[in-house]
N, C-alpha and C positions, 0 to 999 in steps of 0.2 A: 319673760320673753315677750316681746313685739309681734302680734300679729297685725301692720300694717303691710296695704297693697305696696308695690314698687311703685314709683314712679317712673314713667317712661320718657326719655329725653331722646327729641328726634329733629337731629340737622335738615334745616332746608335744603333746597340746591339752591346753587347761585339764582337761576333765573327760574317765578315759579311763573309760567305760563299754563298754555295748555295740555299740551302732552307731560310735561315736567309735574304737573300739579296730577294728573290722571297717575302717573307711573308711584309716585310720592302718596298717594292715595292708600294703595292697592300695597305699598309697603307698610303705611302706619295703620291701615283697617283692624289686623289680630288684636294689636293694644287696644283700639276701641271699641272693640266687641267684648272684652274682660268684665267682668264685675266692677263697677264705679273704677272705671276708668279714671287716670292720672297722668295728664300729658303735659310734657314742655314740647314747646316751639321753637326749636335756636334759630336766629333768623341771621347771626353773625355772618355767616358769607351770604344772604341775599342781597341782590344787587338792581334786581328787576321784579316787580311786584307788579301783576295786570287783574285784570276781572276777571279769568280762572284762578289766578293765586287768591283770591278773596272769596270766592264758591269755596275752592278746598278749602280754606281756614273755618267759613262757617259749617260744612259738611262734616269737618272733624266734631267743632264744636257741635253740631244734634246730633251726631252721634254720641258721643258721651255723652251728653246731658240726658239721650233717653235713655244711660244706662245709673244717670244718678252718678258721674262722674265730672270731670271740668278738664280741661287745656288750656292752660297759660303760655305766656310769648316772651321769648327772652331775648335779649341784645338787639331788638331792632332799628333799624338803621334811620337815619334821619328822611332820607326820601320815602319808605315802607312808612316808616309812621306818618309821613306828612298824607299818604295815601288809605292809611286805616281810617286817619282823622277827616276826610272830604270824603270818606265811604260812610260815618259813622259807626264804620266797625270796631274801633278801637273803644267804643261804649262796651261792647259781649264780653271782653276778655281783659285780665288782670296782665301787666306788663312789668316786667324786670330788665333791670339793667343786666342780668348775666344768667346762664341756666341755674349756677349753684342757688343763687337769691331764691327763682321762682321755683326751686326744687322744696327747698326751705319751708315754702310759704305753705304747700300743702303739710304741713307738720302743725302748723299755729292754727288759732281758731279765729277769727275775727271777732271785734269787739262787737259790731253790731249783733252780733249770736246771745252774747249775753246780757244785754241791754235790759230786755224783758225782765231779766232776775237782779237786776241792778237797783239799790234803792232810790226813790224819786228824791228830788231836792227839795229842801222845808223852802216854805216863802221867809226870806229873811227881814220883813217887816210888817207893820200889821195892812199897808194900800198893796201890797202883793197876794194876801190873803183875802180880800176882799173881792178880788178880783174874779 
């Protein structure tokens, strides 16, 4: 038997302003006060994306992270992402085309995890060895 966390998958609203991103907050907070926290983002019907929808997104994000948990983003829309990307935002967080993908992603390990234990390459000549 699996003792993994659930992952929590949680619809935006159409428009994440101010009050919308405050109320949206105060819905998704229980998830992110759990034990290593595990969040998707469905951004599929966002329509409007401003500078309180971008406070809420990184407020999710330290929150989990101070709990040793992550939030990923799923199906967002070609204007939202054109606005993560001129925020820089879209560097903090991993993005999918669909919530099943980024639900997915929390199940794999990434390879940079095991790099460390990976064995290093021979030099395949004797001026690469010299080096």
């Amino acid at each position: 038997m699996r003792n993994e966390r659930p992952v929590v998958v949680k619809q935006l609203p159409e428009k994440l302003g101010v009050e919308q991103s405050r109320l949206f907050f105060r819905e998704i907070e229980p998830s992110l006060n759990a034990d290593r926290p595990r969040v998707v983002l469905d951004f599929s019907r966002v329509r409007q994306l401003d500078s309180a929808g971008i406070h809420v997104l990184l407020h999710c994000l330290e929150e989990a992270m101070k709990r040793n948990g992550d939030v990923k983003l799923a199906a967002v829309p070609t204007a939202a992402a054109a606005i993560l990307e001129l925020t820089k935002v879209d560097r903090l967080f991993e993005a999918f085309d669909n919530a099943s993908d980024a639900v997915s992603s929390f199940c794999r390990f990434p390879v940079h995890e095991f790099q460390p234990f990976l064995p290093r390459e021979h030099p395949t000549s004797a001026s690469e060895s010299e080096a």
